[in-house]
C-alpha positions in Angstrom: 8.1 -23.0 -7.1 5.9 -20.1 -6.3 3.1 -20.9 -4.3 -0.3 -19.6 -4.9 -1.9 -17.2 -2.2 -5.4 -16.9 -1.4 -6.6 -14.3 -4.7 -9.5 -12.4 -3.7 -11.3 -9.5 -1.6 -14.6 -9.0 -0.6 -15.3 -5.4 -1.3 -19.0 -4.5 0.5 -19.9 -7.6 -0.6 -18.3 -7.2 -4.6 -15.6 -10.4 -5.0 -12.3 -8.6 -5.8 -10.5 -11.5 -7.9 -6.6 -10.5 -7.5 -5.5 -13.9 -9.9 -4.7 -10.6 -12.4 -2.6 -8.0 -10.1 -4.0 -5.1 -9.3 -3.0 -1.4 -9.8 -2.9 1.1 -6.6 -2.9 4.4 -7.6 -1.5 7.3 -5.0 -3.0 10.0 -3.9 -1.9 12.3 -1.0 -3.8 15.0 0.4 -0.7 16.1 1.7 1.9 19.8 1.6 5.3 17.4 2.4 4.9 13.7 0.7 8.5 12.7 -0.5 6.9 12.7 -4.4 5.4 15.8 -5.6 3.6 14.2 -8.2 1.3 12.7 -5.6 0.6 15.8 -3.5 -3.1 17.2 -4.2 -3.7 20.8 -3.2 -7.7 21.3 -4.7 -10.5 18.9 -5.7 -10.4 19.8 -9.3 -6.9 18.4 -9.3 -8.2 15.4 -7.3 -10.5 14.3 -9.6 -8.9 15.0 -12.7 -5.8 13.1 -11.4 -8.4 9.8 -9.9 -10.3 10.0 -13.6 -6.5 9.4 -15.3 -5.5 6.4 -13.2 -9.0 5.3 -13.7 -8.3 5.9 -16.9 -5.0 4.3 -17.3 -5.6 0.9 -15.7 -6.1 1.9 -11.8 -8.5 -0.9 -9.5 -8.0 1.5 -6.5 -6.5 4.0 -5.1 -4.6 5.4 -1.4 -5.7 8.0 -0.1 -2.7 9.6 2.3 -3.0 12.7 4.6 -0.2 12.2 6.7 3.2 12.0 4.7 5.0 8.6 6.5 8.4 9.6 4.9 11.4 9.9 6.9 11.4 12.4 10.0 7.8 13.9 8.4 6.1 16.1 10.8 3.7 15.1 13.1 0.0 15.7 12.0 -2.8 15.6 14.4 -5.6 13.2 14.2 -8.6 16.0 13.5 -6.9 17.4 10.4 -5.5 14.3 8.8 -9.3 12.8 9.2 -10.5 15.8 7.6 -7.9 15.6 4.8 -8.6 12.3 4.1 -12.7 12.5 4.1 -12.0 15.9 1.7 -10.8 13.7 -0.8 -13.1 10.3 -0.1 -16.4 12.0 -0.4 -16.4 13.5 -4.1 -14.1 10.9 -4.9 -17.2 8.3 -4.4 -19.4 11.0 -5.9 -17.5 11.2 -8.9 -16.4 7.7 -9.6 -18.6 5.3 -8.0 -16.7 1.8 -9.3 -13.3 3.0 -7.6 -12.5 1.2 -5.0 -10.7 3.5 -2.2 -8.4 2.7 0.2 -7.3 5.1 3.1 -3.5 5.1 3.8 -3.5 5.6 8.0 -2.4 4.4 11.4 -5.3 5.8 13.4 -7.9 3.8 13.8 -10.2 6.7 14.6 -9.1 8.2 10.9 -10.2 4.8 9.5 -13.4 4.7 10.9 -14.2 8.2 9.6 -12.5 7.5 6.0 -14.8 3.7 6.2 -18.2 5.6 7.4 -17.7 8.5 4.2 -17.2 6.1 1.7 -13.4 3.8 1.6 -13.0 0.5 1.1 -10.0 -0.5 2.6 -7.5 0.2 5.6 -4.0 0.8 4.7 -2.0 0.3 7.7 1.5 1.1 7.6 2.0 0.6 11.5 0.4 -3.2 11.3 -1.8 -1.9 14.3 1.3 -1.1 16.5 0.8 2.8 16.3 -2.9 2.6 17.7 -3.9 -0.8 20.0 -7.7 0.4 19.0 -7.1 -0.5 15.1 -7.5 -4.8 15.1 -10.8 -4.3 16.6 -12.0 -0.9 14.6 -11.1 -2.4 11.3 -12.9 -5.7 12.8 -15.9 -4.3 13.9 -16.0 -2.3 9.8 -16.0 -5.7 8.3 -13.4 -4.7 5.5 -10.1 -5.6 4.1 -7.1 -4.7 5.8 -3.8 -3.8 4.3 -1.0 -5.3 7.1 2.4 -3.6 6.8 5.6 -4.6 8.3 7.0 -1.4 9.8 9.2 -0.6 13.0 8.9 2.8 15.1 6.9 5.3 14.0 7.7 7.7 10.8 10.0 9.9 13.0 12.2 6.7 14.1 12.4 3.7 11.6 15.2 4.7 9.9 17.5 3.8 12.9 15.8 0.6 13.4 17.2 -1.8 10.7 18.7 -4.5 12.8 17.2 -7.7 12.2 18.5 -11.5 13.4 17.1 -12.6 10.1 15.6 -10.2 7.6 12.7 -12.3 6.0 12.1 -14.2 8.8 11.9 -11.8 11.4 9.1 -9.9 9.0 7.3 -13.1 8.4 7.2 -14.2 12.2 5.8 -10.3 12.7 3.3 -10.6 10.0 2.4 -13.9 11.0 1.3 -13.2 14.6 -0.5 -10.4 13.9 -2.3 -12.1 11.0 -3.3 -14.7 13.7 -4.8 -11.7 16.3 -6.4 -10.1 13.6 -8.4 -13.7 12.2 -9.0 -14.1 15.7 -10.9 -11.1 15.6 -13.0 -12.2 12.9 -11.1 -10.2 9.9 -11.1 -12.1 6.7 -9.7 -10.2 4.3 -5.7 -9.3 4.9 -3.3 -8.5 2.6 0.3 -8.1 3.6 2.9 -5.6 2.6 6.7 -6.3 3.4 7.4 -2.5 3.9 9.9 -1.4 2.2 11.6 1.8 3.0 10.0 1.2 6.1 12.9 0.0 9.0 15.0 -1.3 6.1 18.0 0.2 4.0 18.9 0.3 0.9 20.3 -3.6 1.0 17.5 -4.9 2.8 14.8 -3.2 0.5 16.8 -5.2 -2.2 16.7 -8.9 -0.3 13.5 -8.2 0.3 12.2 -8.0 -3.3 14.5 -11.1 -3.9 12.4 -13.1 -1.4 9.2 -11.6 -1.8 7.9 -15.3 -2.8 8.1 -16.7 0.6 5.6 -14.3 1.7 3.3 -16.5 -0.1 3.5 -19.0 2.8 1.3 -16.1 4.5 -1.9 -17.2 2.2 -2.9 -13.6 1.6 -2.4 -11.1 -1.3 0.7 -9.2 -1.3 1.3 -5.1 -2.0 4.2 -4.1 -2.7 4.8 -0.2 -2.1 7.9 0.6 -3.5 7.2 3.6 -6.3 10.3 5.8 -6.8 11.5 5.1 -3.2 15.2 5.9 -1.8 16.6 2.2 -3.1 15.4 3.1 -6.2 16.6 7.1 -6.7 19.8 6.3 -4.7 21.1 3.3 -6.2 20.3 5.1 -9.5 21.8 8.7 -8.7 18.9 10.3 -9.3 15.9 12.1 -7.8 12.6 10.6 -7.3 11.6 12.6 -10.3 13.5 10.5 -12.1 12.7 7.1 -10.9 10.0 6.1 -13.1 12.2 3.4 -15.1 14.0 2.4 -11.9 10.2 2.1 -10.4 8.8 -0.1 -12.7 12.0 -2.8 -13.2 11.3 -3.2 -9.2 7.3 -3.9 -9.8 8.2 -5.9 -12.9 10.4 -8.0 -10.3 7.8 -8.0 -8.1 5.2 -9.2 -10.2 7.1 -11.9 -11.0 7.6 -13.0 -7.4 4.2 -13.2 -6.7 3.0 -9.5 -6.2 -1.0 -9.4 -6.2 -1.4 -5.2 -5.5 1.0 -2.4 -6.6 1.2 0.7 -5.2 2.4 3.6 -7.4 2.8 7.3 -8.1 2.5 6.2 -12.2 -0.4 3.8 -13.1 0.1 3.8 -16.9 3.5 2.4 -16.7 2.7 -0.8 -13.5 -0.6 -1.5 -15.7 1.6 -1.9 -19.1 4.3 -4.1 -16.7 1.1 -6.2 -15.7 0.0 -6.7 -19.0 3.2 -7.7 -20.1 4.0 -9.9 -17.1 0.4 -11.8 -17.5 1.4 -12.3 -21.5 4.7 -13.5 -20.8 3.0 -15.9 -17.9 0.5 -17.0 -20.7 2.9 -19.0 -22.7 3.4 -22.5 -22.6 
């Protein structure tokens, strides 16, 4: 039996009830992001692209300027921040009931991104990229997105050994969970990770066990929009992984997924609707 996770955020002081799954639109301020479709070069593209997930079904959305794919180049901290705020400032301008999450692993980036105008801290790194972020995302008083991740961007793909998959993510999660409550952070969601220091097979086990990272008590995100399990497995590019995209969220959602983060909204907020109808019935 799935068991049920603590539901809601407190958003600057707005409950955020997660009991219907949320939709987390991408955006990357970003030349090299693995998905075209999510790279913004202008504001007027920005904001037309934020009004049409609004549009479509969108709570939020991640705001990236450092691509975390594979062996992406390093980008240093000044012009990420700046990437990030260039997008968070007429994004709050312009749509005032969006909530905004900045997708980071410095905490000085998420301090800037918080103090122009984001919600949330999306943290691929779970805090092990900068010691400084438990207490900077503390000391903001917001929620906090906890990925599992090894290495850095440059490494994690040699770094896919694990005793026990599930376990060894949950023990991970777990401890840091118990730092960052410590530190007086409330609001936590987790996110397995995938793609990130897992293969193809362990993206796959992942999503079949997503349910026991319910035993967390916190919302879970699942990030797994036109990734390489999806385009691989299906021969195809990430272009073409839109169907292959939303069978994985659809699976998700069913194993207790609260957030999901994607490069379509339209087609995860028609697999929500569908999933909560098909939930509905006795």
């Amino acid at each position: 039996m799935l068991q049920v996770s603590k539901k809601t955020l407190n958003i600057r002081g707005k409950l955020l009830d997660l009991s219907t799954p949320a939709v987390m639109g991408i955006l990357n301020i970003t030349p090299d992001s693995f998905y075209e479709g999510s790279r913004m070069q202008s504001e007027d593209e920005l904001l037309s692209k934020a009004g049409q997930m609004l549009a479509e079904g969108a709570t939020m959305v991640d705001i990236g300027g450092y691509s975390t794919r594979p062996g992406a180049r390093e980008v240093e901290a000044a012009e990420e921040s700046d990437r990030v705020e260039s997008a968070v400032v007429p994004l709050n301008k312009n749509f005032p009931e969006l909530i905004i999450s900045v997708d980071t692993f410095r905490s000085q980036v998420a301090k800037r991104a918080i103090e122009t105008g984001a919600h949330i801290v999306n943290d691929v790194s779970g805090g092990t990229l900068d010691e400084q972020m438990f207490e900077v995302v503390s000391a903001l008083h917001v929620p906090y997105i906890l990925m599992h991740m090894r290495g850095t961007p440059q490494t994690m793909s040699t770094m896919t050994t694990y005793n026990q998959l599930v376990p060894d993510i949950l023990k991970d999660l777990k401890g840091k969970m118990d730092k960052l409550r410590s530190l007086g952070v409330v609001d936590i969601i987790v996110d397995p990770g995938f793609g990130f220091a897992k293969n193809t097979k362990q993206n796959f086990a992942l999503l079949q066990h997503l349910s026991e990272f319910s035993l967390l008590d916190c919302p879970i995100l699942v990030g797994i929009s036109r990734k390489a399990t999806i385009y691989k497995t299906l021969h195809v590019s990430a272009g073409e992984a839109l169907n292959g995209t939303t069978v994985m969220n659809t699976m998700a959602l069913e194993r207790g997924a609260s957030i999901i983060r994607v490069h379509d909204v339209k087609p995860a907020a028609e697999a929500v609707k569908l999933w909560l109808a098909a939930s509905s019935v006795n």
